[in-house]
C-alpha positions as CSV (number, residue, x, y, z in Angstrom):
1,X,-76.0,-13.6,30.8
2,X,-75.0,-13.5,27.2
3,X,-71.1,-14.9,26.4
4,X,-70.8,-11.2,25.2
5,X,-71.2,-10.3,29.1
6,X,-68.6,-12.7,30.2
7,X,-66.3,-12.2,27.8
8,X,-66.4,-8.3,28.2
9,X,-65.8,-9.0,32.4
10,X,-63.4,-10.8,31.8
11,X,-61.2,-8.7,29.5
12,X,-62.2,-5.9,32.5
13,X,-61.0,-8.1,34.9
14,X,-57.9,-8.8,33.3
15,X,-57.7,-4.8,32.4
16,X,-58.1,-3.8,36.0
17,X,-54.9,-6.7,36.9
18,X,-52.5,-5.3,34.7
19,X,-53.3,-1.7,35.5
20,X,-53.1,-2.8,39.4
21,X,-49.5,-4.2,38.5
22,X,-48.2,-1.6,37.0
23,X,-49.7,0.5,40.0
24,X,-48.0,-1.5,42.2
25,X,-44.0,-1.4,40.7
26,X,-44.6,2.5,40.0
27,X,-45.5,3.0,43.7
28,X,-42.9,0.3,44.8
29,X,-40.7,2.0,43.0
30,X,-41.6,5.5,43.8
31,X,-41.2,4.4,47.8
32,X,-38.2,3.0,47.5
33,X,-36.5,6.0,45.7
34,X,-38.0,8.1,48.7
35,X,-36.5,6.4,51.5
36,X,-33.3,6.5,49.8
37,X,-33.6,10.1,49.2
38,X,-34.4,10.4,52.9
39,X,-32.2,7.9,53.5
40,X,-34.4,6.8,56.4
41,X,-32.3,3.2,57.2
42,X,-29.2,5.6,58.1
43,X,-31.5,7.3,60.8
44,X,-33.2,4.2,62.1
45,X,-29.7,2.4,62.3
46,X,-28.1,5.6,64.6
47,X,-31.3,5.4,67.2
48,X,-30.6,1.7,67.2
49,X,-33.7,0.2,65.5
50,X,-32.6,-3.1,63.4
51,X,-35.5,-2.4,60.6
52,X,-34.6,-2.2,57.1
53,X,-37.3,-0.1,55.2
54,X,-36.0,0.1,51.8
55,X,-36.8,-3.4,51.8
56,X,-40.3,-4.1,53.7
57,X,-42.2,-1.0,53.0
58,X,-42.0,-0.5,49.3
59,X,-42.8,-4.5,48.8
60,X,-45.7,-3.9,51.3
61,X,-47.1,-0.9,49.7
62,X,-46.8,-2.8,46.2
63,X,-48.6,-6.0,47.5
64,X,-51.5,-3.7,49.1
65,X,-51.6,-2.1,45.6
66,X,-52.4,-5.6,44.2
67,X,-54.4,-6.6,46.7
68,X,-57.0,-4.1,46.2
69,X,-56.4,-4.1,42.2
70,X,-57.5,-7.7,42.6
71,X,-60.3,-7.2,44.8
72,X,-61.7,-4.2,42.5
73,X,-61.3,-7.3,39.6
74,X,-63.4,-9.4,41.5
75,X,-66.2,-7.0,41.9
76,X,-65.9,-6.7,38.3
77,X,-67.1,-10.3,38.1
78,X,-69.6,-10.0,41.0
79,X,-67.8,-12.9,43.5
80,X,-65.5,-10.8,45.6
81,X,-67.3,-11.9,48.9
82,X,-66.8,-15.5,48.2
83,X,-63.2,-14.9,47.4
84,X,-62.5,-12.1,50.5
85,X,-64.5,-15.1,53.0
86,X,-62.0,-17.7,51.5
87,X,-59.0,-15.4,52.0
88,X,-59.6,-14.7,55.3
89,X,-60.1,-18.3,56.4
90,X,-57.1,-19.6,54.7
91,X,-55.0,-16.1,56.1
92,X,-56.4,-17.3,59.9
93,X,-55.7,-20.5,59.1
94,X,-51.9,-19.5,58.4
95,X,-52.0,-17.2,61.6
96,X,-53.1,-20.4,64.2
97,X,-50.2,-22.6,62.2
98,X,-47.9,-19.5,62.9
99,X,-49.1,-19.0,66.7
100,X,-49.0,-23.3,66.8
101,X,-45.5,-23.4,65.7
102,X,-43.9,-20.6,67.4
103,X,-45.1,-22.1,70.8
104,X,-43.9,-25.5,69.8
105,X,-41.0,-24.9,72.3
106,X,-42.3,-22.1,74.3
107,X,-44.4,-24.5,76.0
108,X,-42.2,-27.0,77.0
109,X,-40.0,-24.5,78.5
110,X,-42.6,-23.1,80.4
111,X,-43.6,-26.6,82.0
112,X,-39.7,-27.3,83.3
113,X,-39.5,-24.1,84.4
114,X,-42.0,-24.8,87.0
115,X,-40.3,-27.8,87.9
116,X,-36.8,-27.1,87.7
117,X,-37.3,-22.9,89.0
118,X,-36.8,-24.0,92.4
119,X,-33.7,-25.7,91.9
120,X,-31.7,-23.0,90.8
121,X,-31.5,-20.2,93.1
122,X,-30.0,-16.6,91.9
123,X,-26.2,-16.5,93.9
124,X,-26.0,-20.4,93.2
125,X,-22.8,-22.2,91.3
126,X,-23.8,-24.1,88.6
127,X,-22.1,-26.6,86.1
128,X,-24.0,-27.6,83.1
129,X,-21.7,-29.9,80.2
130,X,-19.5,-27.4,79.8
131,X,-20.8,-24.4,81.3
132,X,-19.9,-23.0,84.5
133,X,-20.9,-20.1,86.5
134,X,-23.3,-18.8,88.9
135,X,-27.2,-18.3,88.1
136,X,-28.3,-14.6,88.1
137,X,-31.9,-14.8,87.3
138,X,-34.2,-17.0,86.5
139,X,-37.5,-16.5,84.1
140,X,-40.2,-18.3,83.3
141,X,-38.7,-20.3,80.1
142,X,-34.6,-19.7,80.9
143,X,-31.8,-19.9,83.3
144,X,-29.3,-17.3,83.0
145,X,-25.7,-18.2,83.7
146,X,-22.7,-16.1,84.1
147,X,-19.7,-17.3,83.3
148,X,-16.1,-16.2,83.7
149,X,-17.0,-14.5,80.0
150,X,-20.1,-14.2,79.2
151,X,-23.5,-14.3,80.2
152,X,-25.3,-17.4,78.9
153,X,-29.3,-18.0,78.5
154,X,-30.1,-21.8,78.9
155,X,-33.1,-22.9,78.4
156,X,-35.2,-25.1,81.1
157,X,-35.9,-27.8,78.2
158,X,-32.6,-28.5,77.9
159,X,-31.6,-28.7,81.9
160,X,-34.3,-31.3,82.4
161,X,-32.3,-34.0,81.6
162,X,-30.0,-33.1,84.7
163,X,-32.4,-31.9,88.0
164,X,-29.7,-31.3,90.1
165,X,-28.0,-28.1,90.0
């Protein structure tokens, strides 16, 4: 391969990149315009569903644009399965971080709960700190307590401190 080869792949490759960018705001923008228009967070807001599209789907669709302007770049050049293997292995390893983390406390909770279930029977008056009330259910990972005001969601990691109801 001549540097005439590579230099020519590489002005492609940047070619292909800034055409992809430019891609992606038009179509970032062109989304976002649309939901307006539709004014699609107004309906999803009166049948109760917390999601904010003009936010999360135009960035999506912009970063799927780039995505695949990137991966067409790559092909260009002739190592986009290198690059797609090492993207993949660093995005799982990101996801098993993510699952890792989020767990972090699940798990604990889970453990007293086995131990501590028992202890608490629904019907029961309890007094935790501050807290007073009777329990009305029990899961696997929380106690719930209702109080004179409100109904309050304690944790089992927390109550393991104090086994006796």
């Amino acid at each position: 391969m001549s540097i005439n080869d590579i230099l020519i792949k590489f002005i492609v490759f940047i070619i292909i990149i800034l055409i992809g960018m430019v891609i992606g705001k038009v179509v970032y923008n062109l989304i976002r315009k649309t939901i307006k228009e539709f004014e699609l967070a107004r309906m999803l807001k009166r049948i109760d569903i917390k999601f904010n599209p003009e936010r999360f789907l135009p960035s999506l669709s912009k970063y799927i644009v780039y995505s695949l302007a990137v991966i067409i770049a790559l092909s260009t050049i002739g190592i986009t399965r290198i690059v797609i293997r090492i993207a993949v292995i660093i995005f799982m390893v990101f996801i098993v971080i993510y699952i890792l983390i989020s767990i972090r406390d699940f798990m604990p909770n889970i453990y007293y709960g086995f131990k501590l279930k028992s202890k608490y029977k629904i019907g029961k008056r309890v007094k935790y700190r501050n807290i007073e009330g009777n329990v009305i259910g029990a899961s696997l990972i929380e106690l719930r307590i209702k109080t004179k005001k409100e109904v309050i969601h304690i944790p089992y990691k927390i109550l393991r401190s104090r086994t006796s109801p």
